[in-house]
LOGULO-831164 format. One line per 10 residues: number of its first residue (from 0); their letters; for each residue x, y, z of N, C-alpha, C. Coordinates in steps of 0.1 Angstrom, whole numbers. Each point is the difference from the previous one (the first is absolute). Layout:
NUM) a) X/Y/Z/X/Y/Z/X/Y/Z  ...
***
This chain:
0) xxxxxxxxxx) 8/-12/0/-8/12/0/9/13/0  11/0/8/11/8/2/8/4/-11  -3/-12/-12/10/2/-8/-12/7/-15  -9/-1/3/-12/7/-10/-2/10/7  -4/7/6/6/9/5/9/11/-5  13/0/1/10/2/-3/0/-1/-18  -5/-8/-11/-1/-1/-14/-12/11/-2  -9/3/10/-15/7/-9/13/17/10  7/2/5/4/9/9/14/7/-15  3/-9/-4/11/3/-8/-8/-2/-11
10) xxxxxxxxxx) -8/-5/-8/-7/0/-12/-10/17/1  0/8/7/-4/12/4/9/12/-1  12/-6/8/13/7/1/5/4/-22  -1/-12/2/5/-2/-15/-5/4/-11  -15/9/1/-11/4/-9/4/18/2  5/1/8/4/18/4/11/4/-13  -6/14/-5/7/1/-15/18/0/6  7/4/12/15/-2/2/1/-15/-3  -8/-6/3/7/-20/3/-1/-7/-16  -11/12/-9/-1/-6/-10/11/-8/-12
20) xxxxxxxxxx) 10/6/4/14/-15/-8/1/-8/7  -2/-2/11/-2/-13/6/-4/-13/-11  -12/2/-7/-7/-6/-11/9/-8/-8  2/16/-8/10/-4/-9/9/-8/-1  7/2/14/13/-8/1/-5/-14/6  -14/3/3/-2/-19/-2/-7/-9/-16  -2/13/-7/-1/-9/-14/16/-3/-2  6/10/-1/13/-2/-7/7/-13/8  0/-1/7/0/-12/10/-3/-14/-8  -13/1/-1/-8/-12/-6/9/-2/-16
30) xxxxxxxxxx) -2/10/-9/7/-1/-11/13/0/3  7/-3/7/17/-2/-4/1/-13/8  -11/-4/13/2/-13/3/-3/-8/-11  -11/-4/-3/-5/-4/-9/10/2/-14  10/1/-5/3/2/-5/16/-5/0  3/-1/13/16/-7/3/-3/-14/9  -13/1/4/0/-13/6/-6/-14/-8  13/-7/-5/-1/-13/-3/-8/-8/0  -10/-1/-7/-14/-9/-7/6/-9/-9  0/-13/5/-4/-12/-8/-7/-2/-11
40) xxxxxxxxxx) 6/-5/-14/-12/-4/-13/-2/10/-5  5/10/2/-11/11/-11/14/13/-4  -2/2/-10/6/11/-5/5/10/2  11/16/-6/0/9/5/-13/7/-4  -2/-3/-12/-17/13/-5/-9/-4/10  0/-13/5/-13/-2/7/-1/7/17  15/-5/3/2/10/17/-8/19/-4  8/7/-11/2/9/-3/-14/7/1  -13/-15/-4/-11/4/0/-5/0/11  4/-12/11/-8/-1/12/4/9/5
50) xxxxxxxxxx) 15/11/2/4/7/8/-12/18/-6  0/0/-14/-12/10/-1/-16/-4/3  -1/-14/-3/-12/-1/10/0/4/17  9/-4/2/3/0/13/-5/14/7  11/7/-5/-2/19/5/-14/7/-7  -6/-11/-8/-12/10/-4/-8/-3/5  -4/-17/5/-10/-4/12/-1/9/11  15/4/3/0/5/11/-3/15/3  6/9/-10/-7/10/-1/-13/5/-6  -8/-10/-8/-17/2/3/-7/-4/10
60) xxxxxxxxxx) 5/-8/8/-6/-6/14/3/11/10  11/4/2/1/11/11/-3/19/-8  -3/-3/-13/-1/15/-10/4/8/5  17/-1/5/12/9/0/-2/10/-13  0/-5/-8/-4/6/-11/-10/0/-9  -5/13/-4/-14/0/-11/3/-16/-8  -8/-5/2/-1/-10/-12/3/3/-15  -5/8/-5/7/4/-12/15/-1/-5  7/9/13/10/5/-2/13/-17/7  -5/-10/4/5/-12/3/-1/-5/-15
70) xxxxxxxxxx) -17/1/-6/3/-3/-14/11/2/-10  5/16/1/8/6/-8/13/-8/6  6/-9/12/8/-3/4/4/-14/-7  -12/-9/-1/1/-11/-6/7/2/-15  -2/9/-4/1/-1/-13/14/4/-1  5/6/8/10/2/-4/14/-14/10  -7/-4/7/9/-11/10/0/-12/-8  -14/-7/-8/0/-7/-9/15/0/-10  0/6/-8/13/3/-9/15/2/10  -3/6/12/12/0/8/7/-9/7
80) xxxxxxxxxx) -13/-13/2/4/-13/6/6/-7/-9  -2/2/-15/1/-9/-10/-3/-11/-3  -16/0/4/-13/-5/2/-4/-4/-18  -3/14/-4/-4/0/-12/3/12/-5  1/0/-10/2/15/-11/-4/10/4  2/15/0/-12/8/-4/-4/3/-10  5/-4/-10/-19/-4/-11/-8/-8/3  1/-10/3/-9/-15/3/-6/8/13  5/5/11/-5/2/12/-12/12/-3  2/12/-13/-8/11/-3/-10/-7/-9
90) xxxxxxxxxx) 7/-8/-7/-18/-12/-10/-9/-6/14  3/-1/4/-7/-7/6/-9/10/15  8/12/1/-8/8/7/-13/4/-12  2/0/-12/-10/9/-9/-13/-11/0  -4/-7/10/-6/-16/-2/-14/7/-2  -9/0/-9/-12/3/-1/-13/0/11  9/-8/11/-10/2/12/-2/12/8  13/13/-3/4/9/8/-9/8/-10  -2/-3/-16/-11/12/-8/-12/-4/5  -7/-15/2/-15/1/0/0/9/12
100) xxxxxxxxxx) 6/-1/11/-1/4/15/2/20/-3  7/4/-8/2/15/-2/-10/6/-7  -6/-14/-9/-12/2/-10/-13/6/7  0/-10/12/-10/-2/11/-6/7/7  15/7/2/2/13/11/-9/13/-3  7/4/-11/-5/8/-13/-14/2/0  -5/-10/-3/-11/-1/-4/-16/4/13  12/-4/9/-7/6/15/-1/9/1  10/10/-2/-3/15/2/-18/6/-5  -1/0/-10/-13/4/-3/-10/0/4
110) xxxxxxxxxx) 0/-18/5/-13/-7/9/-3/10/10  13/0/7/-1/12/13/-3/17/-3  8/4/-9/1/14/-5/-17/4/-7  -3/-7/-3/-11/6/-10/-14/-3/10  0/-5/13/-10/2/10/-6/-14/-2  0/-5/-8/-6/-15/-2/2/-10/9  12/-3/9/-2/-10/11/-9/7/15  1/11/-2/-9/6/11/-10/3/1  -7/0/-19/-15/2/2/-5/-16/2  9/-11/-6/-6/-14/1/4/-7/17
120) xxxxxxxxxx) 4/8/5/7/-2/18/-16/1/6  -4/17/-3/-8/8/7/-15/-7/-6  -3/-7/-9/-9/-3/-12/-2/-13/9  9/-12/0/-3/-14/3/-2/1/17  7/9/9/-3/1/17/-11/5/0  -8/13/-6/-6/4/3/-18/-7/-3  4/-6/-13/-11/-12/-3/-5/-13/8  12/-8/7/2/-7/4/3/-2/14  5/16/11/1/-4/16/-11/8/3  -7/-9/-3/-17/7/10/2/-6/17
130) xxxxxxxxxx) 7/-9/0/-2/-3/16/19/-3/3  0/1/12/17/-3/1/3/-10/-5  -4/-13/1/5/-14/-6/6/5/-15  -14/4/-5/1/1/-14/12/11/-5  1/15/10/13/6/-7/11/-4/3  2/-10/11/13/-9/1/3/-10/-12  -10/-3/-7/1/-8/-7/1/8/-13  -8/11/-6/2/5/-10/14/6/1  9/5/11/14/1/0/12/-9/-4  -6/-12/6/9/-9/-3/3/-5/-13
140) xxxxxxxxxx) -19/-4/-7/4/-7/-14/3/12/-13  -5/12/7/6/13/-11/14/1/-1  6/-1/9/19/4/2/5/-13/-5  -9/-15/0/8/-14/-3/-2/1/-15  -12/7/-10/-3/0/-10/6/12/-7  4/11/3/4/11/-9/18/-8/5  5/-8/8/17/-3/1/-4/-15/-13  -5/-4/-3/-2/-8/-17/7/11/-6  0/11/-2/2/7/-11/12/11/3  -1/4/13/13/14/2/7/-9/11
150) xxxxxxxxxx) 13/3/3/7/-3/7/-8/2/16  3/-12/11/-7/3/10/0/11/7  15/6/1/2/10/11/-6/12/-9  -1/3/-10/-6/12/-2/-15/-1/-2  -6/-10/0/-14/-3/1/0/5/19  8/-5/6/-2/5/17/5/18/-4  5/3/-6/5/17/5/-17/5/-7  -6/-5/-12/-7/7/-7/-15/0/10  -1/-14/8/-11/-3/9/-1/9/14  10/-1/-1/6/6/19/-8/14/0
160) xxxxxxxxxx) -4/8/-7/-4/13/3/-17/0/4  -4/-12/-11/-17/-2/-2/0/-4/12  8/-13/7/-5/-11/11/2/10/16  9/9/2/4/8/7/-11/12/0  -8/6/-10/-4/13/1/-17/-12/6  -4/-9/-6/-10/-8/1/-3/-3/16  10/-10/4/5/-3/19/-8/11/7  15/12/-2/-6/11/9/-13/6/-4  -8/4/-14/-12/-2/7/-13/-7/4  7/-13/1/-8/-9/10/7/5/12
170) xxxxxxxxxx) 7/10/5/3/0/16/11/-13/4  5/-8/-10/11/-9/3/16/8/10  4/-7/8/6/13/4/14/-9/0  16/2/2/7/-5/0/5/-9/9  0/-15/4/-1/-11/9/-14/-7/5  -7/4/-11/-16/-10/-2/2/-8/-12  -13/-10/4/4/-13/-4/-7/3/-18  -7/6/-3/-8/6/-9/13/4/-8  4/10/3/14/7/-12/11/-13/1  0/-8/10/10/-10/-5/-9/-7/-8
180) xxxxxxxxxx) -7/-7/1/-6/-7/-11/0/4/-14  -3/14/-2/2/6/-9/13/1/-10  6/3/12/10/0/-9/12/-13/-3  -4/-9/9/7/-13/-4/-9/-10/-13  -14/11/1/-8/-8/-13/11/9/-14  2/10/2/11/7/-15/11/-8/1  11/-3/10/8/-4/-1/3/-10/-7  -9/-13/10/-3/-13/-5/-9/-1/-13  -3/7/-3/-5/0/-16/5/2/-12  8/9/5/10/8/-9/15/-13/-6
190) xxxxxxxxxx) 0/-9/16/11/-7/-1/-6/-17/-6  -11/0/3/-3/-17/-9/-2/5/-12  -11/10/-4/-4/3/-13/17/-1/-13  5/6/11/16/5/-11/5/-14/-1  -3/-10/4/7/-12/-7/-8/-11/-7  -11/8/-7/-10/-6/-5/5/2/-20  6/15/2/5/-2/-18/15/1/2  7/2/-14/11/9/2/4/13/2  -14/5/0/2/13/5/0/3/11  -5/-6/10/-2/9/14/14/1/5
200) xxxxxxxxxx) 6/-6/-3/17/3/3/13/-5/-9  9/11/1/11/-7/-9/10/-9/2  -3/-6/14/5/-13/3/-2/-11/-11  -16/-3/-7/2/-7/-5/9/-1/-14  -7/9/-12/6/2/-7/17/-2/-2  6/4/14/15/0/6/0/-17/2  -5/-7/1/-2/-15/8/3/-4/-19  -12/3/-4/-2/-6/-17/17/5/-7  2/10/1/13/5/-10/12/-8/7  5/-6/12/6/-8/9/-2/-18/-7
210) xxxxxxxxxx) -13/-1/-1/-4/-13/-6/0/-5/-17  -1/11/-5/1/1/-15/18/1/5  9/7/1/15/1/-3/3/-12/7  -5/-6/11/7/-13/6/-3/-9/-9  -11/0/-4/-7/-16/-12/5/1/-14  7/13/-3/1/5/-13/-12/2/-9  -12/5/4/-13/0/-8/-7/-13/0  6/-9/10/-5/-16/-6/-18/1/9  7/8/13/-14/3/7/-6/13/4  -12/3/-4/-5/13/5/-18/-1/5
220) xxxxxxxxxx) -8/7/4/-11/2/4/-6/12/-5  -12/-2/-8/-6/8/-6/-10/8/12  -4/13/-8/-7/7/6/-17/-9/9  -3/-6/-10/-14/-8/5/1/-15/12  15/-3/-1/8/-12/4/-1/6/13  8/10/5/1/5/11/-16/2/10  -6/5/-5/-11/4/6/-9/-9/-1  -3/-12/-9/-5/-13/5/5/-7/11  17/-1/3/7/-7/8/2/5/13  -8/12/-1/3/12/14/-16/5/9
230) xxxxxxxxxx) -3/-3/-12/-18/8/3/-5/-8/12  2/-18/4/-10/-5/13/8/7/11  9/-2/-3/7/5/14/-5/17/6  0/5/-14/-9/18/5/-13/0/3  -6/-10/-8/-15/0/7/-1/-5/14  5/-8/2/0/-10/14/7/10/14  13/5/-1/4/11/10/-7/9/-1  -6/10/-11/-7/6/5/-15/-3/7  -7/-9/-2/-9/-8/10/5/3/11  11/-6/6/7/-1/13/1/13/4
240) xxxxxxxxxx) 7/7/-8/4/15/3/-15/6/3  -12/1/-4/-10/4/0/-6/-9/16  1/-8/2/-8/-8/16/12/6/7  14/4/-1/10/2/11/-5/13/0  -6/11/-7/-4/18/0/-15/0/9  -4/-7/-1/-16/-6/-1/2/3/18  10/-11/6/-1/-2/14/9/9/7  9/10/-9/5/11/6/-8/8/1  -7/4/-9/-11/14/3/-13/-4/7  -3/-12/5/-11/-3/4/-4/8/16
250) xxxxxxxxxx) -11/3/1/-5/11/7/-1/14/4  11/4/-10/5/18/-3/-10/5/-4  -3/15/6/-12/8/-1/5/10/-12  -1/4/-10/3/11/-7/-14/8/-3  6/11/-6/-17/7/-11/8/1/-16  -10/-18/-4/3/0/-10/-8/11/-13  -10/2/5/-6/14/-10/10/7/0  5/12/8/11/10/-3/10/-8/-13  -2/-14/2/10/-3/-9/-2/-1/-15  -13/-3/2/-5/-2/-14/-7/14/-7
260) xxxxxxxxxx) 3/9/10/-5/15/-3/16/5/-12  6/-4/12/16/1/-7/3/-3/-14  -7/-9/2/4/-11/-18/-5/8/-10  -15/3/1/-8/7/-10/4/14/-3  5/10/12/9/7/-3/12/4/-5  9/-4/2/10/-6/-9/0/-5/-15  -13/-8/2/-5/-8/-14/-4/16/-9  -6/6/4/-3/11/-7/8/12/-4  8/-1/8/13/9/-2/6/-2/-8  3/-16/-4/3/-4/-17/-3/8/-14
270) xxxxxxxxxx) -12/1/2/-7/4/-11/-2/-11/-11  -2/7/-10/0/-15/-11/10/-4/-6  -1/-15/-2/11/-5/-5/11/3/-11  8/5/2/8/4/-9/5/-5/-13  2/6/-10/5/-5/-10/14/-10/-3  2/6/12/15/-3/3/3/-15/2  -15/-1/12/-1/-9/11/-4/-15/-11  -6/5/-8/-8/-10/-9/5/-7/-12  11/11/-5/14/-6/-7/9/-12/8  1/7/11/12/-13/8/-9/-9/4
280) xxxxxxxxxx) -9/-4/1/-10/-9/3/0/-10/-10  -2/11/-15/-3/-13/-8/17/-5/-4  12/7/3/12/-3/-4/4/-11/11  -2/5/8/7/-12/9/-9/-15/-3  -18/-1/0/-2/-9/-1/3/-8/-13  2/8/-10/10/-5/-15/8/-6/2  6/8/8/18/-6/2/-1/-14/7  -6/-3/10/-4/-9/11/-5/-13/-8  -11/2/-11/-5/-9/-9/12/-5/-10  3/10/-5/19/-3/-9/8/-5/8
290) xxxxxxxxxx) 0/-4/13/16/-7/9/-8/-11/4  -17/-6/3/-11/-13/-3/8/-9/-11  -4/10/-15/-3/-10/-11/12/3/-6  6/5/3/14/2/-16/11/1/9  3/0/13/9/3/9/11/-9/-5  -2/-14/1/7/-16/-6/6/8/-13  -9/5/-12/10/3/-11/4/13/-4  -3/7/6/5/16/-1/10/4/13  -4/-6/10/13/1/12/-8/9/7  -3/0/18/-4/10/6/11/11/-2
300) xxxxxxxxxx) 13/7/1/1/7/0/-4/10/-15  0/-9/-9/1/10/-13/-16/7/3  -8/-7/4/-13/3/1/-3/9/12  8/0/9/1/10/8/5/17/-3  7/0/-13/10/12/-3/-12/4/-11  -9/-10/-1/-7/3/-14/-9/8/7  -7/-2/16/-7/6/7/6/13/4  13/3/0/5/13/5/2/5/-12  3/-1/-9/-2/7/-16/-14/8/1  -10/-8/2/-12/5/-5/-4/11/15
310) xxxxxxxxxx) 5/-1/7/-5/8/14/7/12/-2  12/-3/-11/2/14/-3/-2/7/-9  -3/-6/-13/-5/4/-14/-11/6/1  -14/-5/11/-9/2/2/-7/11/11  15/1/7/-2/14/10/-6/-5/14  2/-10/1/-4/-10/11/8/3/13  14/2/-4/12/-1/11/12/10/-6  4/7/15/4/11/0/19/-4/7  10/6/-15/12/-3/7/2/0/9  -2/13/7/4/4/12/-1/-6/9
320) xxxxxxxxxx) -17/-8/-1/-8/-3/11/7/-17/5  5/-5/-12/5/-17/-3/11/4/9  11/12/-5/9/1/7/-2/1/16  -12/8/7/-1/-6/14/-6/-10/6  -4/-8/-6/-11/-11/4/13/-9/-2  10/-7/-11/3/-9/-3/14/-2/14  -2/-10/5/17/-3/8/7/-7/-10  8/11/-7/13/-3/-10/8/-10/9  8/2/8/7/-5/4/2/-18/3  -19/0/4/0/-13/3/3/-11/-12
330) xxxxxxxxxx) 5/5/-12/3/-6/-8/13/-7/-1  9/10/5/10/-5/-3/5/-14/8  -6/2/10/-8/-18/9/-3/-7/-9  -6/-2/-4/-8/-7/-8/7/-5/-9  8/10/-8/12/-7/-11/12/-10/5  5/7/12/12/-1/1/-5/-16/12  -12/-5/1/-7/-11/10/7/-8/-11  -7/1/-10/-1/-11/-10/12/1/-7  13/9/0/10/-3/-1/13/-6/9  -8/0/10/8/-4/9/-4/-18/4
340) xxxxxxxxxx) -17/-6/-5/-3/-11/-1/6/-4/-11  5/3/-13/3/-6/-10/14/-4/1  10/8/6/13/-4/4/-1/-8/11  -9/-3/7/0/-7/12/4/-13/-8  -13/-3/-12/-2/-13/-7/7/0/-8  10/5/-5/8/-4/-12/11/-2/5  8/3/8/10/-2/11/-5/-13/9  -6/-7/3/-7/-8/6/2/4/11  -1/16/7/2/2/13/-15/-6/5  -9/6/-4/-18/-6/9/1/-11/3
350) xxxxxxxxxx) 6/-12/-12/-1/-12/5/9/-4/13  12/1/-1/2/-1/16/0/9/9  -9/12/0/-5/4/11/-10/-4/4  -11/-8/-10/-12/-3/1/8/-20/8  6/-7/-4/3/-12/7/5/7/16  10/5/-2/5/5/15/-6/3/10  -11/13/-4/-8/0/10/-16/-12/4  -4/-5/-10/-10/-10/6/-1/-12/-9  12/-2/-8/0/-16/-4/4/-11/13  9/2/4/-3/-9/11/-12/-6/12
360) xxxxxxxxxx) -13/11/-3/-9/-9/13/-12/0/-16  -1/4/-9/-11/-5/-7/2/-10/-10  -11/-8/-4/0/-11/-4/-8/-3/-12  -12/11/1/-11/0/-12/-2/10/-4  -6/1/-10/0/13/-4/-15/8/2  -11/-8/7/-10/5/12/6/10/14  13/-6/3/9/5/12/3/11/-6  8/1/-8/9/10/-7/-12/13/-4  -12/-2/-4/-12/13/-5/-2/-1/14  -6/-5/10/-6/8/16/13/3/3
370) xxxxxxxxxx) 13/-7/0/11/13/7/1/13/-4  1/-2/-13/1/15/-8/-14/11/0  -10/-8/5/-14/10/1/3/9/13  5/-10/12/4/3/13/8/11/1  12/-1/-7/11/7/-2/-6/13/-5  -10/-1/-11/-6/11/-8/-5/12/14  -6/-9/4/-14/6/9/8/8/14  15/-5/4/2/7/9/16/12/-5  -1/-5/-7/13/9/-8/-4/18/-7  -18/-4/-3/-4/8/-4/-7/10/5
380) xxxxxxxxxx) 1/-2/20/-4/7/4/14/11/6  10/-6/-2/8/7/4/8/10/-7  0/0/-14/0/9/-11/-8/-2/-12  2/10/-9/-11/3/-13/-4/-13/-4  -10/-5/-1/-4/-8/-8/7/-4/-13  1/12/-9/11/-2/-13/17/-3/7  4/2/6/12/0/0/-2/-17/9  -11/-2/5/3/-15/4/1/-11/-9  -12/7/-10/-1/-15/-13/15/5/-9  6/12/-5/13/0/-1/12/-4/5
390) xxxxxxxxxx) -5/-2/15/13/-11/2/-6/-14/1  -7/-6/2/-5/-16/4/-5/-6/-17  -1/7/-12/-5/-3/-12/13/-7/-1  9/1/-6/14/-11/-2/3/-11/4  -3/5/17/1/-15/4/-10/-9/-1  -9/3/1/-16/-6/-5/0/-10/-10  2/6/-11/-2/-3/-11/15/-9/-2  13/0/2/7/-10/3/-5/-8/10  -8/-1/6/-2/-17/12/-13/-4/-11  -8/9/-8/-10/-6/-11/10/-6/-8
400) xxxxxxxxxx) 9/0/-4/7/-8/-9/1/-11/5  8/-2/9/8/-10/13/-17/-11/0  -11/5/8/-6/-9/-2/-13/0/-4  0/5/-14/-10/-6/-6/-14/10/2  2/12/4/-10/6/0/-4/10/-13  -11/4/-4/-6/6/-8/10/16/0  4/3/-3/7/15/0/-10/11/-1  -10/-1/-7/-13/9/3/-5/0/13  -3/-13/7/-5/0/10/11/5/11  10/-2/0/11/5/12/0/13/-4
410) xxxxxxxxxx) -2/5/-8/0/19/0/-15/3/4  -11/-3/-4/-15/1/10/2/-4/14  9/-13/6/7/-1/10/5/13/8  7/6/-9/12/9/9/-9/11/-5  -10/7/-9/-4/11/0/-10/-2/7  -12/-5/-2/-10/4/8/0/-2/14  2/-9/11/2/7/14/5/10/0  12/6/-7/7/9/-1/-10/15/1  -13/-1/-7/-8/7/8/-9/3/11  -1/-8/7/-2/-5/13/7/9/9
420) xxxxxxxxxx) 2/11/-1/7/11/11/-9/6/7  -2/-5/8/-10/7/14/2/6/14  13/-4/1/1/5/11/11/12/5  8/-1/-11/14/13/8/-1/10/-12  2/11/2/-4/10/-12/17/4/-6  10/-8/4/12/-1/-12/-3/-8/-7  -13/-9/0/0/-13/-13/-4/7/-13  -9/6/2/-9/9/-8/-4/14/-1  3/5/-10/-5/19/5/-20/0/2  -6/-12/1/-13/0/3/-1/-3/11
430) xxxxxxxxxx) 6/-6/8/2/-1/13/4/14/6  15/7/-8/-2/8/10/-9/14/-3  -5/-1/-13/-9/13/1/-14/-2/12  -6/-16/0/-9/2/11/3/-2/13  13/-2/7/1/3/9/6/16/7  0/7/-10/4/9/-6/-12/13/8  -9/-8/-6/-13/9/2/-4/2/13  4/-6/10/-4/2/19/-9/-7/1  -11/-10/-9/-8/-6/3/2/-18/2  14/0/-7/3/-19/5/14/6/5
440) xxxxxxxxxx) 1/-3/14/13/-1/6/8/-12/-6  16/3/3/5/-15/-6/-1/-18/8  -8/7/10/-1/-13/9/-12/-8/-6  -6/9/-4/-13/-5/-3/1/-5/-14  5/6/-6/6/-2/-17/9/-15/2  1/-6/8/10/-12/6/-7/-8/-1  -7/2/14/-10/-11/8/-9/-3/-12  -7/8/-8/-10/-5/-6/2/-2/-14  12/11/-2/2/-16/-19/6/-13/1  5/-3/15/10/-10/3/-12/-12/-4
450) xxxxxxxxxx) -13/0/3/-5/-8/-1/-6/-1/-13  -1/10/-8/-5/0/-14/16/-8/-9  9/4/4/13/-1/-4/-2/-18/-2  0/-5/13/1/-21/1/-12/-6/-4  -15/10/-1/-8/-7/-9/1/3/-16  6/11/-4/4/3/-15/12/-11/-4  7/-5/11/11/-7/-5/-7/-12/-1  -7/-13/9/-4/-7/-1/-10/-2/-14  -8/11/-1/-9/-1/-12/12/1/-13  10/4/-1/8/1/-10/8/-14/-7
460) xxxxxxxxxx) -3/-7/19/16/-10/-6/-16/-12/-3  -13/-2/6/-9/-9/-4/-3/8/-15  0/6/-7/-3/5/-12/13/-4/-8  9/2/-2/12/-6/-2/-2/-15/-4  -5/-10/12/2/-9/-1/-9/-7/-7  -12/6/1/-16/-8/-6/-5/7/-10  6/14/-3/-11/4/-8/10/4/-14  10/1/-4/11/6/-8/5/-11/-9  -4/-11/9/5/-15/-8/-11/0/-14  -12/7/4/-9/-2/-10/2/8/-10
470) xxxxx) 9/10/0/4/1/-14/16/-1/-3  2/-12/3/14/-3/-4/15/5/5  -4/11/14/7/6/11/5/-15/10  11/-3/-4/6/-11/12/4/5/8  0/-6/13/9/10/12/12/-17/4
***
């Protein structure tokens, strides 16, 4: 106890901007051990690789540094380990999973900008929460259905003002059970719905461009593949997520009229639907129908750039406006993930990192998908969701080799729990925007996804096992 203690006492010490090289000089650490210390069987390109895996696990887990700017690191440590080229190491950052995901981005701005997710926020609550049950529930399945289509966390910044100005006037006040309910119905909505397409987050898309460069194109998941293979699992938690809101808000007094006075006013303040509003409406649902039926032969990303073409030929979407909505940066993540998985496997560093750390206690390759779900589910609460399936994708997908598992299914494996972030708000910026708000403390943000968290995982690894076989998904 004395000695934890003393680690959370200096893990504090060590977060103060003077102690901050402290950090540093424990990546640099990792990368030069790793790097002089004598590994059996395997190569110099391959050390070269584990030693840049090494320091980049480690600096997105503790995000010493912006994630981006660790990205811009890989790229250049890659070619300095003499890992791989820097040509081969910059082909392979340009991987078309980093366009659909920028494509994606893009294309969000407008939804938000042109008033259209806020008249359909204010439109579907105010229709549909005539009694508390019901606007708990029209919060939930609205934030799980508009993250199908925009990235989750900005589906939570775009909700957070409607669900907030709503609360208080019901009289919700900050540490009632009502505004938590509320707002763990956005959270948790925001966070199943987003792992229902490839859009609600660019983890997956980042999972697929990882899996396409590891397989060499031999395997990939189409747009409709995903969301058949993902959809029981979001119907089913949110059921759960809906009886776990159900028995938090149960007996809270609010005045839900003031609230629904609220809605109608607001709703009117809109005015009429805009021209604007009605263009991105029918573009995005184009676009959405084009990455359905032609995604397989036109490629989601071309189809996505075909979407931001037209948003601007058409006066839909505003430079400027892309320029503050879009996180540039998080891109360079994204490239440099998937370049840093591709040297893992051509160097055969994943493979013996993937035997070293758990070839020895597993034996089937049923063991090997629940360890790796396991691994998913608690790795992910302790940094970004993307930077978790960027480091655990490599090895993954090497023990799918090893035994015999489906390589589509070990990336659904390692992505989807991966959204499963409920409880610490460094997993997810949806996490921490609602605890954010003074109405879910983080104790409470704990206690009560912990339990949504082990029934999402159980429903995940029984779907896995019974229901994925039926279309040719082996685990």
């Amino acid at each position: 106890m004395e000695n934890i203690r003393h680690l959370r006492s200096w893990l504090r010490i060590s977060r103060q901007p003077q102690y901050r090289w402290l950090w540093f000089v424990a990546a640099a650490l990792i990368y030069i051990s790793i790097l002089l210390f004598p590994i059996a069987g395997i190569e110099k390109e391959a050390k070269g690789a584990l030693a840049v895996f090494g320091v980049t696990a480690f600096l997105w887990a503790t995000n010493t540094l912006p994630v981006a700017v660790t990205g811009l690191m890989v790229l250049f440590l890659i070619p300095l380990s003499g890992s791989m080229s820097a040509t081969e190491t910059y082909a392979y950052f340009g991987n078309k999973a980093v366009f659909f995901v920028l494509g994606a981005f893009i294309l969000a701005s407008p939804i938000q900008r042109s008033g259209l997710s806020t008249r359909l926020a204010l439109t579907v609550v105010s229709r549909f929460g005539n009694t508390q049950n019901t606007l708990i529930a029209s919060i939930l399945i609205l934030s799980a259905v508009m993250s199908f289509v925009i990235s989750s966390y900005a589906v939570t910044a775009m909700l957070f003002p409607v669900v907030i100005e709503v609360i208080q006037a019901a009289g919700a006040r900050p540490g009632g059970r009502f505004g938590l309910a509320a707002f763990l119905a956005l959270g948790w909505g925001c966070g199943i719905g987003g792992i229902a397409t490839l859009l609600g987050g660019a983890r997956a898309p980042l999972a697929l461009g990882v899996l396409r460069s590891t397989t060499n194109g031999e395997y990939d998941v189409s747009f409709v593949e995903w969301f058949i293979w993902s959809i029981p699992l979001v119907v089913l938690l949110l059921t759960v997520a809906y009886v776990i809101l159900l028995q938090i808000g149960k007996g809270t007094v609010v005045s839900l009229p003031n609230a629904l006075k609220f809605l109608k006013i607001r709703s009117k303040s809109l005015g009429g639907i805009s021209a604007r509003e009605i263009g991105t409406l029918v573009l995005v649902t184009g676009i959405v129908l084009l990455w359905i039926f032609r995604g397989t032969v036109w490629g989601l990303d071309t189809i996505a750039f075909f979407g931001v073409m037209c948003s601007f030929i058409f006066g839909l979407a505003s430079w400027q406006e892309v320029e503050e909505d879009v996180n540039w940066g998080i891109f360079l993540m994204y490239g440099s993930a998937i370049a840093l998985s591709a040297v893992l496997r051509d160097t055969g560093a994943a493979q013996a990192l993937a035997e070293s750390l758990l070839g020895s206690w597993i034996n089937s390759g049923l063991i090997c998908f629940v360890a790796m779900v396991l691994i998913i589910t608690i790795l992910t609460e302790g940094m970004s969701n993307a930077a978790a399936v960027a480091v655990l994708m490599p090895v993954g997908l090497a023990l799918a080799a090893k035994y015999g598992i489906d390589p589509r299914a070990m990336t659904l494996g390692i992505t989807l729990p991966s959204g499963l972030a409920f409880l610490l708000p460094v997993s997810t910026p949806v996490m921490a925007i609602i605890i954010g708000s003074g109405y879910v403390s983080p104790a409470e943000a704990f206690k009560r996804g912990l339990l949504l968290k082990l029934v999402g995982t159980l429903i995940f690894l029984a779907m896995a096992k019974f229901y994925w076989p039926l279309f040719g998904l082996g685990v």
